[in-house]
VOGUGU-961771 format. One record per residue (C-alpha): x, y, z; residue in one letter; chain; residue number from 0. Coordinates in Angstrom, 2 decimals, padded with zeros to 5 digits. Each point is the difference from the previous one (the first is absolute). Layout:
! VOGUGU-961771
        xx        yy        zz   code   unit   pos
         X         Y         Z      A      A   NUM
...
! end
This chain:
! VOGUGU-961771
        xx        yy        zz   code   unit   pos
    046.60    023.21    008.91      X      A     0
   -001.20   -003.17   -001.42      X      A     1
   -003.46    001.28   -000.41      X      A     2
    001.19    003.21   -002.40      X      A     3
    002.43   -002.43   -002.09      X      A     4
   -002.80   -001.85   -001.07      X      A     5
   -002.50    003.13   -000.73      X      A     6
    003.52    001.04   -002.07      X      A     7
    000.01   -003.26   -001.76      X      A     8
   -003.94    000.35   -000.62      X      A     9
    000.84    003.47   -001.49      X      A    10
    003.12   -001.39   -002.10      X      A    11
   -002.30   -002.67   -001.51      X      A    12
    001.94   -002.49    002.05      X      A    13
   -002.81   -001.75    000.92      X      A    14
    001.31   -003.78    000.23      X      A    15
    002.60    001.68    002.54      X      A    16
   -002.83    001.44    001.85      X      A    17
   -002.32   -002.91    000.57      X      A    18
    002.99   -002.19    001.06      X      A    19
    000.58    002.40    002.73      X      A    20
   -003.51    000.03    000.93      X      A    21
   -000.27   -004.03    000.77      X      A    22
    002.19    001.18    003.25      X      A    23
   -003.73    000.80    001.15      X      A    24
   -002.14   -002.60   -001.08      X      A    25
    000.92   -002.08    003.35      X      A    26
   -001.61    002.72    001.73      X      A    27
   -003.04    000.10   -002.32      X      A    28
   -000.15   -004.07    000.57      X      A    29
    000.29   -000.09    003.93      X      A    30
   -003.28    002.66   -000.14      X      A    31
   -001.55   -001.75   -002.47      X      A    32
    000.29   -003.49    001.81      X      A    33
   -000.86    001.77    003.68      X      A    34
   -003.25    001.04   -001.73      X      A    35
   -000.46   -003.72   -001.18      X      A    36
    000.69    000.40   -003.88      X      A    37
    002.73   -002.66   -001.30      X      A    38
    003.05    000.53   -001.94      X      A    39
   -001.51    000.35   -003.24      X      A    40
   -001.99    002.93    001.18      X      A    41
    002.70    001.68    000.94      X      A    42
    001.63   -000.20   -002.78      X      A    43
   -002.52    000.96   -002.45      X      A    44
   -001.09    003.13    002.51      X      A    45
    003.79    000.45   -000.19      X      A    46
    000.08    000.58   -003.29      X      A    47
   -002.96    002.11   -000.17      X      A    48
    001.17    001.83    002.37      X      A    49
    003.20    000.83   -002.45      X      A    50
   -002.00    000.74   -002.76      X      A    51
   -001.25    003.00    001.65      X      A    52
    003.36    001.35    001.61      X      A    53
    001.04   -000.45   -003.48      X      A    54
   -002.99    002.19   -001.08      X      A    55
    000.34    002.64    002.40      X      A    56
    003.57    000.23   -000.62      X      A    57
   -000.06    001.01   -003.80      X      A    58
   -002.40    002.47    000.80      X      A    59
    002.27    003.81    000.25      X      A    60
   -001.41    000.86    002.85      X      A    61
    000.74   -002.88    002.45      X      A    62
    001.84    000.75    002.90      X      A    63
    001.54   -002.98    002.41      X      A    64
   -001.71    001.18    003.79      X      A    65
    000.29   -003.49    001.79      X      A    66
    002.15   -003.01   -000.32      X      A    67
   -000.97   -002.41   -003.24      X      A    68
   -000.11   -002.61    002.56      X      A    69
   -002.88    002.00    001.36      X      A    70
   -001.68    000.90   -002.96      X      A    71
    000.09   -003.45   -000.98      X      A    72
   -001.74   -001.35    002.67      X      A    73
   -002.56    002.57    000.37      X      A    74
   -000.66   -000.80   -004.01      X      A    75
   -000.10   -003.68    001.30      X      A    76
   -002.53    000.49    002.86      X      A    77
   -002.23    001.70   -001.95      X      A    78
   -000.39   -002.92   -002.56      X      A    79
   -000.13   -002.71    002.25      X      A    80
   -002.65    002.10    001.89      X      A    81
   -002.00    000.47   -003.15      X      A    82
    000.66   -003.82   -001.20      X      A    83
   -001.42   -000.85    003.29      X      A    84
   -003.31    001.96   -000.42      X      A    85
   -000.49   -000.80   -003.05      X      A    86
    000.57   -003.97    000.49      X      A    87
   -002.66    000.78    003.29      X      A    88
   -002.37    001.25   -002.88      X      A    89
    000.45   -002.64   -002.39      X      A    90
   -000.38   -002.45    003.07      X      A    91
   -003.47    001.59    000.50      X      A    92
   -001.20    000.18   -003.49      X      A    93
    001.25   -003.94   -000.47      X      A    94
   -002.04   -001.02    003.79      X      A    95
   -002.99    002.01   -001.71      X      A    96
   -000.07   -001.38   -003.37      X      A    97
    000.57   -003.69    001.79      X      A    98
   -002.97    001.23    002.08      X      A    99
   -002.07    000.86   -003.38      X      A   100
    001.08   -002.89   -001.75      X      A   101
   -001.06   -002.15    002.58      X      A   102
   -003.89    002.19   -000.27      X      A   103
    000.55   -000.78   -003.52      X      A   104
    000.34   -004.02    000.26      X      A   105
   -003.17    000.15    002.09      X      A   106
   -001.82    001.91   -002.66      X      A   107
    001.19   -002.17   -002.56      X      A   108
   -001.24   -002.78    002.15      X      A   109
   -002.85    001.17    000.52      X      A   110
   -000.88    001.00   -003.69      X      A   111
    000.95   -003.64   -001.07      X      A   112
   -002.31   -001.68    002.53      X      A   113
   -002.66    002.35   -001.11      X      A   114
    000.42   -000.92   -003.71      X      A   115
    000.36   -003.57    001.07      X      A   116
   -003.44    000.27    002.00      X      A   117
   -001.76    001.73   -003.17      X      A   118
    001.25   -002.30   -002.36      X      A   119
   -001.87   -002.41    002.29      X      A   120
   -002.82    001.81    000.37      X      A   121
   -000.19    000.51   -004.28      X      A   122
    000.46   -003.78   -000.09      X      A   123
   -002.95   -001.03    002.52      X      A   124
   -001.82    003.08   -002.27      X      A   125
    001.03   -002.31   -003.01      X      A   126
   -001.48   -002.82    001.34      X      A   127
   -003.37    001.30    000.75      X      A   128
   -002.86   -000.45   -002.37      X      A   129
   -000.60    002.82   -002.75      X      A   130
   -003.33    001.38    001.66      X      A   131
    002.08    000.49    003.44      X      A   132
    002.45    001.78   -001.72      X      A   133
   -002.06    002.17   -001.81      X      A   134
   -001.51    000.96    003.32      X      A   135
    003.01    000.92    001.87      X      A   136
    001.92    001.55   -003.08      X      A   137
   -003.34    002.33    000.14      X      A   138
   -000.45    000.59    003.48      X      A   139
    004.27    000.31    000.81      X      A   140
    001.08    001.29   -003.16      X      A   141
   -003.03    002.01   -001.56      X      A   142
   -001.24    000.84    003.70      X      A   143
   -003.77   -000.55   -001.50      X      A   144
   -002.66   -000.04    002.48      X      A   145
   -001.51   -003.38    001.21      X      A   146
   -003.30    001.19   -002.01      X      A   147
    001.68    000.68   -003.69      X      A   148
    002.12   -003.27    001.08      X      A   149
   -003.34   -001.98    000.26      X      A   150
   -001.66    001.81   -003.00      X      A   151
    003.17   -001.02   -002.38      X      A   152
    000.58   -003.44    001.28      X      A   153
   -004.31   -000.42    000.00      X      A   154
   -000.52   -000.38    003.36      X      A   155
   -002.51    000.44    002.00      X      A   156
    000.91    002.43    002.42      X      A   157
    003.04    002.22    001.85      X      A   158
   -000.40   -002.64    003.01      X      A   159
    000.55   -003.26   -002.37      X      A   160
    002.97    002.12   -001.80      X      A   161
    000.92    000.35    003.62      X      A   162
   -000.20   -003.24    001.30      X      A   163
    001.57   -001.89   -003.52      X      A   164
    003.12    002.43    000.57      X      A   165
    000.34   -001.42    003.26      X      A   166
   -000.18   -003.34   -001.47      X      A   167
    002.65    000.93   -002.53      X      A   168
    002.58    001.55    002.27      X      A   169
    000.00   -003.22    002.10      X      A   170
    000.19   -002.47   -002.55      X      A   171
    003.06    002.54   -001.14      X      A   172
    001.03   -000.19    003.50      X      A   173
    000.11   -004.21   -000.11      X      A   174
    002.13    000.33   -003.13      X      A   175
    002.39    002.02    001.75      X      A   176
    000.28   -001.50    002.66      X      A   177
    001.24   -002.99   -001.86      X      A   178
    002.22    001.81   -002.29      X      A   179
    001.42    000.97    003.37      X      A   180
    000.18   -003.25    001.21      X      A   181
    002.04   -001.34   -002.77      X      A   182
! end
């Protein structure tokens, strides 16, 4: 009886009449929603969702009452907190996932930043060196020239002695950086 005079006042317009009827169930929709470990709050706003859609259904011509609004209410309840629930679960995921690929990210960042920090040495040991070394490993590294055009351009006289002053070079480079390390 209850249940059709508040479909009638839905159909009259009544609606204020209505929804004060239909916080009789919201104690119902709170114990489920607290067994299933939501708070009050939760409740309340599935409560009203809940309502919005028995609202909804009701100004439609063709609805028909075929259970108790107590029923239909909580079914309408269940099936939000059930979808809250998986979607919080997904969001939980996503958030442990992006935490996980943040965390990649640091490292990367890290390890970028000691990288530059290391070449930065490395350019400033390179600074230090004398103009002929530098010519030499700017050809060899950068230009990739041969250890033969190296020694024809910087007139020396052979691949070997190109060879052996680029060894000379890249250690007294390595002595710089070693300092600029240091310090």
């Amino acid at each position: 009886m209850k249940d059709q005079k508040i479909i009638d006042y839905f159909k009259k317009q009544k609606d204020s009449q209505a929804f004060r009827l239909l916080l009789d169930y919201f104690p119902q929709v709170e114990s489920f929603i607290k067994a299933q470990g939501g708070s009050k709050a939760d409740a309340e706003d599935l409560f009203q969702e809940a309502l919005i859609v028995l609202y909804r259904k009701v100004q439609k011509d063709d609805f028909s009452l075929k259970a108790k609004l107590s029923t239909f209410l909580i079914a309408v309840v269940k099936y939000q907190w059930w979808d809250l629930r998986k979607k919080a679960s997904k969001e939980a995921k996503k958030a442990a996932q992006w935490t996980a690929e943040e965390s990649l990210l640091e490292e990367e960042v890290e390890q970028l930043m000691l990288k530059e920090q290391r070449y930065m040495q490395a350019e400033l040991a390179f600074q230090k060196l004398g103009k002929k070394c530098q010519r030499l490993l700017n050809l060899f590294y950068l230009k990739q020239a041969s250890m033969e055009d190296i020694a024809k351009k910087l007139g020396l006289r052979s691949a070997k002695v190109a060879k052996n002053q680029k060894y000379k070079c890249l250690k007294q480079a390595q002595v710089h950086y070693q300092k600029r390390e240091e310090a």
